[in-house]
N, C-alpha and C positions, 0 to 999 in steps of 0.2 A: 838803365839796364833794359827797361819796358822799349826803349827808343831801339836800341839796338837791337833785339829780339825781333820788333816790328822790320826793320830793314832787312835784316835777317829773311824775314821770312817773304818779306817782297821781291828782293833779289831771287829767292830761290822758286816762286809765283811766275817771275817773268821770265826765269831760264826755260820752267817748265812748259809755258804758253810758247816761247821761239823756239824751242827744238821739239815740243810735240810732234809736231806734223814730221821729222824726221825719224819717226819708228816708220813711216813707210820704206825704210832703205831696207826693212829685213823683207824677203819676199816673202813670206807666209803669210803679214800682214796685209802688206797690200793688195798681192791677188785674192784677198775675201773684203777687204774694206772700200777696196778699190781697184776693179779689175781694169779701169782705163787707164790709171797711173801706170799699172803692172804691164799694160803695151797686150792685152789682151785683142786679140780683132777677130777678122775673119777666120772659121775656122780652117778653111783651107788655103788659108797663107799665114806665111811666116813674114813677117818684119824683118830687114837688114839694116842697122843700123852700126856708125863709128864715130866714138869720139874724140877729143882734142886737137884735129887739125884744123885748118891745112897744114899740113908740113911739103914744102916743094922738094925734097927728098924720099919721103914715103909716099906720101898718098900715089902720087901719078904710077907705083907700081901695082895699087889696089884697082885704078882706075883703069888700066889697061886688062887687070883678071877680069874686071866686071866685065870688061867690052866683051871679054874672051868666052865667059860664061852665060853672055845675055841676060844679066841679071842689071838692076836697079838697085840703089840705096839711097839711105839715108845719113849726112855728115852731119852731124850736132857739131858746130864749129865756135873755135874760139874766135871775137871780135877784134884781139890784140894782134893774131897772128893773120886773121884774114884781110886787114890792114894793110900789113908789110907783106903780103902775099895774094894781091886781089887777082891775078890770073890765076891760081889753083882754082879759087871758087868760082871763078866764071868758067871755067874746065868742068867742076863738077856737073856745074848747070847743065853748060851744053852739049854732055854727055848722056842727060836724060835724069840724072840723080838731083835728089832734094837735098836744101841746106836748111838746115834746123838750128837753134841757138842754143849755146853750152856755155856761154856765158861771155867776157869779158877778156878776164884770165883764169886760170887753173886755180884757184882761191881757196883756202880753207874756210877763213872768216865766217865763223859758224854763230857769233855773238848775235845780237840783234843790230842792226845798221838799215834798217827802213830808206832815206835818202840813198845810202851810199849803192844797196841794192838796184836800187831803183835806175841811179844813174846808169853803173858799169852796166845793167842790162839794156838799159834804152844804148848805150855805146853799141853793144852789140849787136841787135837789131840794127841799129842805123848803118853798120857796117854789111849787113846782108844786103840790106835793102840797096847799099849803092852799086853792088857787083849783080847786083839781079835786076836792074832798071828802075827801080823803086817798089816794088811788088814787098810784100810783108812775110816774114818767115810765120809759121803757124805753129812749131813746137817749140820745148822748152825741155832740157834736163838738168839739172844742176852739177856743178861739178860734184863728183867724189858719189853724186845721186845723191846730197843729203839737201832735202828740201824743208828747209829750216820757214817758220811762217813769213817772216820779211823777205825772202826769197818766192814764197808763193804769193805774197800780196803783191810783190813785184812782175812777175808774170801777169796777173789775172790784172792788173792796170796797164799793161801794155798790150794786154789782147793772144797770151803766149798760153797754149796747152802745154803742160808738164808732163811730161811720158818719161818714166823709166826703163825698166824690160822687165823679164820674163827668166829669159838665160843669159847666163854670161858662159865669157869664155877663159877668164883668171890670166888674159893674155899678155898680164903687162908686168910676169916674175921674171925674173931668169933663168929660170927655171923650165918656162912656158917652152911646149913644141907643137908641131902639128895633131900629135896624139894626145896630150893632155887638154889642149883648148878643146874638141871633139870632144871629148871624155866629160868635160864640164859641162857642154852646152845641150849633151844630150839627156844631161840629168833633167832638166825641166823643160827640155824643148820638144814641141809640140804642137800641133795643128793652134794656130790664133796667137803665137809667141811673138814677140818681141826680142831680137837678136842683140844682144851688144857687143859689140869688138872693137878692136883701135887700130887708125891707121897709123900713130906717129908710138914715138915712145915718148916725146912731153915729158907726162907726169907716168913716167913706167921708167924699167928698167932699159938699160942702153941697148939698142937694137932688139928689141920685146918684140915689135912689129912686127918680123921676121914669122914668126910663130903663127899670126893670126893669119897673115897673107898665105904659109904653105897649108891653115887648115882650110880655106875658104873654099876653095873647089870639093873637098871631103863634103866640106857642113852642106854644101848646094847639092850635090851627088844624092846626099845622104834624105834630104829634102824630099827630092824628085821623089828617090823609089820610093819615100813615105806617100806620094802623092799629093804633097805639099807644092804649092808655087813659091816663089820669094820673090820680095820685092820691098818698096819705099813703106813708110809710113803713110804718107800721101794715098796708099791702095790698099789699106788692114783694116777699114772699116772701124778705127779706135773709137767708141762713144765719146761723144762731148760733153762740155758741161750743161747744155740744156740739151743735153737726152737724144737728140741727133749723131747720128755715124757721119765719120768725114772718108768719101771714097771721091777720088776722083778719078774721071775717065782718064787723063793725063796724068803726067808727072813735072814735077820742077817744085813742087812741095809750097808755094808762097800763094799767098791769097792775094786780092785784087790790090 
């Protein structure tokens, strides 16, 4: 009985220890425990970021707005799909926008898997790195944003900052339109934010996307006369782990 009790209460030790660090998905948390995670930067820029592609059916209509509006972003891209789709991400490149890792696949696997983490991330990575000339990606989100500990020891061994946002934009209901993603984003969006939107629908609802592309000219619009700039990750000034701000004069997002 004492045995079982004992495992009992180890099993529920080690849930606690690998999905701790996953309270940072609520954002009240983070932007006070951690305003790097939270995509906090400069305070007169805004962050643009999107996840789950490439998709060679969506993104390239995101990527002609951007040309359209002279803005830069950020893709946190999936490894599996920028695989079977390596001229999207050499599109994003050389277009001026940075590619960021968002993992493998779309994954739930929230248990503890330390190896298996470790692997599909290192996949990922090794997938940026071939469509970028070898150059290393510098950020890290997790799918779903829940950054479960074996997902953060997984990063912090491959050399990956973990950034989530700030605001979202709920763009991935069926609900989602041009005036509700706005509506969303402008609840916490603000001078030093962290943007998140999607270019695919992936892991959303069927043609979601739709939604965040008609509000992207608004959210920029809306930006400006804030006297906001937008732009990459790569230009937000986000604190690092040893206390340095990452700005670079350029963009393409990947370290040496």
């Amino acid at each position: 009985m004492r045995g079982a009790a004992w495992a009992g209460s180890a099993a529920i030790a080690a849930a606690g220890w690998h999905l701790g660090p996953a309270a940072t998905w609520l954002p009240g948390v983070r932007a006070v425990l951690s305003p790097a995670l939270d995509g906090q930067g400069d305070p007169g820029h805004v962050a643009l970021t999107f996840d789950d592609g490439p998709d060679p059916l969506s993104t390239p209509h995101f990527l002609r707005e951007l040309d359209r509006l002279a803005v830069r972003a950020t893709f946190f891209v999936l490894g599996s799909p920028l695989e079977r789709h390596p001229e999207v991400g050499r599109r994003i490149l050389a277009e001026g926008h940075e590619l960021a890792v968002h993992g493998w696949r779309h994954e739930r696997f929230w248990r503890p898997r330390p190896r298996s983490d470790v692997r599909d991330l290192r996949l990922a990575v090794d997938a940026v790195r071939r469509v970028s000339e070898g150059r290393r990606p510098l950020w890290y989100r997790p799918p779903y944003g829940v950054l479960t500990a074996t997902r953060w020891a997984a990063a912090r061994r491959l050399g990956l900052q973990p950034v989530l946002w700030t605001a979202w934009g709920r763009d991935w209901t069926a609900r989602a339109d041009a005036d509700s993603v706005l509506a969303e984003l402008t609840k916490r969006l603000r001078g030093g934010a962290t943007v998140l939107l999607h270019d695919t629908d992936r892991a959303a609802a069927p043609g979601a996307w739709h939604a965040a592309l008609a509000a992207l000219p608004r959210l920029v619009a809306w930006c400006r006369a804030e006297g906001l700039t937008v732009g990459p990750l790569a230009e937000h000034g986000v604190r690092q782990r040893h206390g340095t701000r990452q700005r670079h004069g350029g963009c393409g997002g990947l370290g040496p």
